[in-house]
C-alpha positions in Angstrom: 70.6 73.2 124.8 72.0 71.0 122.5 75.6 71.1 121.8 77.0 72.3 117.6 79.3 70.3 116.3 82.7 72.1 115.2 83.8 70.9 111.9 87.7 71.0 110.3 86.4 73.7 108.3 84.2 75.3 110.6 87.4 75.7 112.7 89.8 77.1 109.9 87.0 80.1 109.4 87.2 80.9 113.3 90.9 80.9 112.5 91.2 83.0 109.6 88.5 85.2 111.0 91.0 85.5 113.8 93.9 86.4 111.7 92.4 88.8 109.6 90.9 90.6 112.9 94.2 90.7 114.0 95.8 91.9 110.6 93.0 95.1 110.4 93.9 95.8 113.9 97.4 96.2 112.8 96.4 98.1 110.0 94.3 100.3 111.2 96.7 101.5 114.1 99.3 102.3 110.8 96.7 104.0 109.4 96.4 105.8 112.3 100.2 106.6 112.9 99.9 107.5 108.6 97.4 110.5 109.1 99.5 111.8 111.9 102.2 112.3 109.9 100.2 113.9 106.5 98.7 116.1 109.3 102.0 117.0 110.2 103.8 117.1 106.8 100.2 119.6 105.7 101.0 121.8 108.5 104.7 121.9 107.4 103.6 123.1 104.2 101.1 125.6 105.3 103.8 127.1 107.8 106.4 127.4 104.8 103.8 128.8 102.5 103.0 131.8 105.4 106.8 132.5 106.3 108.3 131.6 103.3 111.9 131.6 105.0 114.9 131.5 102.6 116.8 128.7 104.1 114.8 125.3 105.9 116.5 122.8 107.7 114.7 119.2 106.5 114.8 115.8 108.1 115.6 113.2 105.9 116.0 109.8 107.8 117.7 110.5 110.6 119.8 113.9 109.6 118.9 117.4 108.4 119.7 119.4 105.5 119.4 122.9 104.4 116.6 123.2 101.4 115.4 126.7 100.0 111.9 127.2 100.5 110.6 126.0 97.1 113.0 122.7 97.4 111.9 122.0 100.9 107.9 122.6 99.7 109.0 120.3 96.5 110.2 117.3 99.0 106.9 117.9 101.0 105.2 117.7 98.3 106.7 114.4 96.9 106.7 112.9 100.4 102.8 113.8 101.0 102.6 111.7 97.8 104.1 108.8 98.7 102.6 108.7 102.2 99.4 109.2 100.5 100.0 106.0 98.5 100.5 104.4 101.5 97.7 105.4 103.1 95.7 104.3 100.2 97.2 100.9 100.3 96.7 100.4 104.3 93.0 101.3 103.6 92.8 99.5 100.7 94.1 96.1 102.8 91.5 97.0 105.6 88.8 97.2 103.4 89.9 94.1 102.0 90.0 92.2 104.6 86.5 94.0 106.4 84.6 92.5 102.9 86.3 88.7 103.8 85.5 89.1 107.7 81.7 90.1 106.5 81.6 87.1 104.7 82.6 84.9 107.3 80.2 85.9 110.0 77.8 85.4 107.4 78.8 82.0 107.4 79.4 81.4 111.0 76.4 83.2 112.4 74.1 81.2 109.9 75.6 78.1 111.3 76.2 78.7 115.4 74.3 82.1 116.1 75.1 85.6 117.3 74.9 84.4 120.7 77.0 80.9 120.4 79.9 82.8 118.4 81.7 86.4 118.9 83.0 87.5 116.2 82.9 91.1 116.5 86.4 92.8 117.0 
């Protein structure tokens, strides 16, 4: 078998192909830790909507406060927004980066094979 030839530029696509693996890993495990917390943040709401309590102690960083119902549902609210527009963002950078990782298997698989090349995650 008859050995490729790695060019400079050859090499800087294994190596941004290698950093933008690593970059949608660490997005997708903030994604991850994202809808675990909209999950929990929905369930708040859904709990406060059945028992409707008049007083609610919230957590805001790393202390509570004492919201009526509606206020406490307001902050829910405004804080499933902005985790929302994070969540958007994260998968927005994933997808990103997926479409640029596509591309460059194109381009390495063309050149070196499926078999002379992983480039799967």
């Amino acid at each position: 078998m008859a050995q490729l030839e790695v060019s400079l530029e050859d090499q800087q696509r294994i190596n941004k192909f290698g950093n933008l693996n690593s970059q949608v890993a660490a997005y997708k495990i903030e994604l991850e830790a994202l809808n675990d917390k909209k999950t929990k943040y929905e369930t708040a709401k859904e709990d406060l909507e059945l028992e409707m309590p008049d007083d609610v102690p919230y957590k805001i960083g790393t202390a509570f406060i004492t919201l009526s119902c509606d206020d406490a549902t307001e902050q829910l609210d405004a804080d499933l927004a902005e985790l929302q527009q994070r969540i958007d963002y994260v998968q927005n950078e994933i997808d990103v980066r997926d479409k640029e990782m596509k591309e460059l298997r194109t381009v390495l698989y063309s050149k070196f094979g499926k078999e002379n090349i992983g480039l799967e995650e």
